[in-house]
C-alpha positions in Angstrom: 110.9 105.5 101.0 112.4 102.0 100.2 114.8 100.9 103.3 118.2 99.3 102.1 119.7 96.1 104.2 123.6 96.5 104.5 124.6 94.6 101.6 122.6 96.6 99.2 124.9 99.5 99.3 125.9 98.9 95.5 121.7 99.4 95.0 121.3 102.1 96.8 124.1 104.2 95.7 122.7 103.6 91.8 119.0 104.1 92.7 119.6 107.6 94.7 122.0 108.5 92.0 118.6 108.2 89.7 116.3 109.9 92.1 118.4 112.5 92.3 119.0 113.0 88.2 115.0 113.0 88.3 114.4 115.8 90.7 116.8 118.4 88.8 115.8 121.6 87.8 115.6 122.2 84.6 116.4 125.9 85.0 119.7 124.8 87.5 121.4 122.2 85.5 120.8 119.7 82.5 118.0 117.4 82.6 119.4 114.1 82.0 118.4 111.9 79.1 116.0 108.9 79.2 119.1 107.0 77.6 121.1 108.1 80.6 118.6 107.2 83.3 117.6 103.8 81.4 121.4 103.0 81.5 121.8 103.7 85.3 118.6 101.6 85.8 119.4 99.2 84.0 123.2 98.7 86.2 121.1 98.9 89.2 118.5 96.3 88.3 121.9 93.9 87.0 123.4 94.6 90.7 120.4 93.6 92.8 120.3 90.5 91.1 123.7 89.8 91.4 123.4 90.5 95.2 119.9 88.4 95.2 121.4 85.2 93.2 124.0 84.2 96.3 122.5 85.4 99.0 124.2 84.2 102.6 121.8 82.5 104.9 122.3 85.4 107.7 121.5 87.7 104.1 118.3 86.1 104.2 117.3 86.4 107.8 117.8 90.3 107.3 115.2 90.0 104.1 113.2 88.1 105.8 113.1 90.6 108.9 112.6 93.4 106.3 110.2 96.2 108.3 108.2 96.9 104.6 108.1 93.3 104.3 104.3 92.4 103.4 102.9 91.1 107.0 99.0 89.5 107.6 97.3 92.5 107.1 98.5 92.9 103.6 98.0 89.6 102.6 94.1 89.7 104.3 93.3 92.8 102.4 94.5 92.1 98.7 93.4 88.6 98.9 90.5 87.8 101.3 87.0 89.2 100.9 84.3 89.5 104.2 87.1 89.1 106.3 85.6 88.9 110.1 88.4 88.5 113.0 87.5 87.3 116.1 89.0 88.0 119.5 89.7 86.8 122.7 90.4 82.8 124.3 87.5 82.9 126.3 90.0 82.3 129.6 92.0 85.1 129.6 91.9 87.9 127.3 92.7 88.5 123.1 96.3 88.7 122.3 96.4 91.4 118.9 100.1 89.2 118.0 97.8 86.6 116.7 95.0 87.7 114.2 92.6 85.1 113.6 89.2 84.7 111.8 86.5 83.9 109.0 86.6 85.1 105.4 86.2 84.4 101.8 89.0 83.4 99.4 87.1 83.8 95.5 83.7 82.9 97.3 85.5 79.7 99.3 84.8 80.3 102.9 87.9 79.7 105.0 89.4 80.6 108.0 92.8 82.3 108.4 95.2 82.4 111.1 98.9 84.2 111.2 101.6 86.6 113.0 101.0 90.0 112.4 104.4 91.8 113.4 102.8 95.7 112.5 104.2 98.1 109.6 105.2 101.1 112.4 106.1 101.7 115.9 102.8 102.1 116.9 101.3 99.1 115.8 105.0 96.9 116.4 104.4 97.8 120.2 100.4 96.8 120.1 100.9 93.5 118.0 103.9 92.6 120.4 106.5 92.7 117.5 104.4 89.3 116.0 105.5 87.3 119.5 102.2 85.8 120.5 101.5 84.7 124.2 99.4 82.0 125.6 95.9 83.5 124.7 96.8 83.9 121.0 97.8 80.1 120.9 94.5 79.7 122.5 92.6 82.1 120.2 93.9 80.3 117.8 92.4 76.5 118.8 89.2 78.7 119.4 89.2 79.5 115.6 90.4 75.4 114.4 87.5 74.4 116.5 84.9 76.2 114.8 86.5 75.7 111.2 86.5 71.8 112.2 83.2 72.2 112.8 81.3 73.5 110.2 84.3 71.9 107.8 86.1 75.2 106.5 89.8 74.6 105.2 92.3 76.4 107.2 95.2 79.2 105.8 98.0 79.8 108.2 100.2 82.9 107.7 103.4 82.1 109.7 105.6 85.7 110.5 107.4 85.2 114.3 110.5 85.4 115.5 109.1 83.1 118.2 106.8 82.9 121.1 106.8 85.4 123.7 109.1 84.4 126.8 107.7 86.8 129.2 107.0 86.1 133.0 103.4 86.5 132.9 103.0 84.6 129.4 105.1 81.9 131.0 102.7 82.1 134.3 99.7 81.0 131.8 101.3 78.4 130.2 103.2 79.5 127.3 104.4 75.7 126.7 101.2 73.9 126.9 99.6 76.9 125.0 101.8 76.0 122.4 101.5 72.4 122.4 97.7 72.2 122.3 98.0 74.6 118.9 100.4 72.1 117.7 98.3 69.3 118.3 94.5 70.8 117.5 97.0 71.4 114.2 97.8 68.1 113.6 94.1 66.7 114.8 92.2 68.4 111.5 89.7 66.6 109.7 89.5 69.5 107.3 92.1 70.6 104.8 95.3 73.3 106.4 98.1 75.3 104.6 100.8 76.6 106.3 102.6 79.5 104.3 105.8 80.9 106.1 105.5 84.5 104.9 109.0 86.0 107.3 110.1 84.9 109.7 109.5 81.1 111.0 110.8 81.3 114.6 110.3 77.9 117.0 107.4 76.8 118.6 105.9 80.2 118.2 105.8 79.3 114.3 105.4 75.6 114.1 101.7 76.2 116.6 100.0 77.2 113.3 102.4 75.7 111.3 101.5 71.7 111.5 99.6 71.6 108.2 98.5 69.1 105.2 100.7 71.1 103.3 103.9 74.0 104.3 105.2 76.3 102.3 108.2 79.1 102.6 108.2 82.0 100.3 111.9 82.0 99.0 113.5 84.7 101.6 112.2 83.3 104.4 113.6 81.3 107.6 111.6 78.8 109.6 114.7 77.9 112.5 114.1 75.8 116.0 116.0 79.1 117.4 117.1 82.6 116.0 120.6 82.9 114.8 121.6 85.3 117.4 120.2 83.0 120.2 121.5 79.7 118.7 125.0 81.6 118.8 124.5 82.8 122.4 123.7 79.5 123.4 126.0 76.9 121.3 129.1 79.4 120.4 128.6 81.4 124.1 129.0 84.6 121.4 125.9 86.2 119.7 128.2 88.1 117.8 128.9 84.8 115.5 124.9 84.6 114.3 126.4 84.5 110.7 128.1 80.9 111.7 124.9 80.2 113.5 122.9 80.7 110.4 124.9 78.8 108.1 125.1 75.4 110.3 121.1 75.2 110.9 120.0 75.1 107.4 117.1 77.6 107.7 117.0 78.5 104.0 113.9 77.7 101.8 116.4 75.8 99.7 117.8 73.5 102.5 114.4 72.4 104.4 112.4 71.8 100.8 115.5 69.1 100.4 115.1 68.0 103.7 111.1 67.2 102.7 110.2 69.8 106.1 108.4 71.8 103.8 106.8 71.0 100.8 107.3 73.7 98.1 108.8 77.5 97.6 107.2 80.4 96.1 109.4 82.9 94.2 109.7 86.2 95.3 110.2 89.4 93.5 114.3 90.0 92.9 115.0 91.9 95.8 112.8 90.1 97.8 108.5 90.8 98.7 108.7 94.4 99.9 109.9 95.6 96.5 106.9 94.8 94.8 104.3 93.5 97.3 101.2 92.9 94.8 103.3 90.2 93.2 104.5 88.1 95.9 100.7 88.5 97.6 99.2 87.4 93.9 101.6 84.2 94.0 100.6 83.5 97.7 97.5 83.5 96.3 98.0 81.1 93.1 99.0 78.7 95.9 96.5 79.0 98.1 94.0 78.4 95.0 95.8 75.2 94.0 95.5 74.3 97.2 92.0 74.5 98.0 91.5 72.8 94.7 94.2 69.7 95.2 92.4 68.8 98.5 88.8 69.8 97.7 86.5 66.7 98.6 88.5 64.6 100.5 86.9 62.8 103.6 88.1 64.1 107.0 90.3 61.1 108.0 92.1 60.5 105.1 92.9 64.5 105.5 94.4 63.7 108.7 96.4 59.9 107.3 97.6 62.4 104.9 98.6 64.8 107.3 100.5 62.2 110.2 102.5 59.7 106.8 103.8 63.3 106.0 105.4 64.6 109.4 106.2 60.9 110.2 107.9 60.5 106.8 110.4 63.9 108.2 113.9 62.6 109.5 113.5 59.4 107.2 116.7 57.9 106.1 117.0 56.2 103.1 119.0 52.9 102.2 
């Protein structure tokens, strides 16, 4: 069953209105018409694009937080083939909010790296809710290493609300765990695409997040700091995440025409989990292009490429 955010009340009142025409008895009441039910859809379809066209910036955190929105799993399973995930930092243990390994993308081998936040309780509690700690950063370096080595490109799926701010994750160097990520990131000689598939939360997102190329899928947020933190923090009120979310330009929209990521992919109207085999087939367009646009080039030119474009960010122009 389909969860509704707040602001699709109008949606949800037309599409139970139609589930509930459909499941009449024939022998208790009228069946309606297709005419009728065609008409209703048809309303309901007009409203959630209304609602989808001016979407707030808080709007799009809650579609981006969606709990059926597709997470790592999904996109690993429709689009990877021979996928083999490996465990474990070899200091201190395996961190399941990070999921990391080898497979093939249309016979291209490749490694892949992202968040996986879990589709239930269950699997939310065992994947830590997507916040990694110190050995998933490190799992992840683990995994760059051995891609830099035998010279596989790289595909980053980013879904986080941030890194995990625990005691003991903080006790193993949360910070430096984090930086190293960034860096081994940045240090590439092979080609790395960074797709923001949720949320894009701080230094928890931007450790797999420094690539050749980044990209947001259209309701998603990539922030230094939630809005309900940022609000704590700056307005001493949480309760004003809404303002929060409007002043740190977290949109899609807003950091493309800041150049701090590099393109958007469209999602379905009323965002990826309403139809979840399109969005992962676009995701996968992209990931095609790219692996064709940077097929062939030499390692250090990969990584020029790679430091003009995050030195270029912040420019100002006469």
């Amino acid at each position: 069953m389909l969860s509704y955010l707040d602001f699709e009340k109008p949606v949800a009142e037309l599409e139970g209105k139609i589930a509930e025409l459909k499941n009449l008895s024939t022998e208790e009441e009228a069946v309606p018409t297709e005419e009728e039910l065609a008409r209703l859809q048809m309303k309901a379809d007009e409203a959630l694009r209304d609602i989808y066209k001016k979407l707030t910036p808080m709007q799009k955190v809650q579609v981006a937080r969606h709990p059926q929105r597709p997470h790592f799993s999904a996109y690993v399973k429709d689009l990877f083939s021979e996928f083999i995930p490996l465990s474990g930092d070899r200091q201190y243990g395996e961190d399941a909010a990070i999921q990391a390994g080898f497979a093939r993308f249309k016979g291209t081998p490749i490694a892949v790296i992202g968040h996986e936040k879990g589709d239930d309780t269950q699997s939310r509690l065992k994947h830590n809710f997507g916040s990694a700690r110190p050995e998933g950063y490190r799992k992840a370096v683990r995994i760059m290493d051995l891609a830099d080595r035998f010279n596989i490109p790289v595909i980053y799926l980013v879904d986080t609300a941030g890194a995990f701010p625990g005691l003991g994750a903080e006790e193993r160097g949360q910070a430096e765990a984090i930086a190293r990520s960034t860096e081994k990131c940045l240090d590439l000689g092979v080609p790395n695409l960074a797709i923001i598939i949720g949320e894009g939360g701080s230094g928890g997102a931007i450790a797999i997040a420094s690539a050749n190329r980044v990209l947001m899928l259209e309701h998603a947020i990539y922030s230094v700091i939630s809005p309900e933190a940022g609000a704590s923090i700056l307005f001493r009120d949480a309760g004003r995440a809404k303002d929060m979310a409007q002043a740190q330009k977290i949109t899609a929209k807003d950091l493309l025409e800041f150049k701090v990521i590099d393109g958007i992919i469209t999602e379905p109207v009323g965002g990826a989990h309403r139809n979840k085999e399109q969005i992962i087939n676009s995701v996968g367009k992209e990931i095609e292009k790219f692996l064709q646009d940077y097929k062939n080039i030499p390692p250090e030119e990969i990584r020029i490429m790679r430091e003009k474009k995050f030195l270029k960010m912040g420019e100002l122009e006469n």
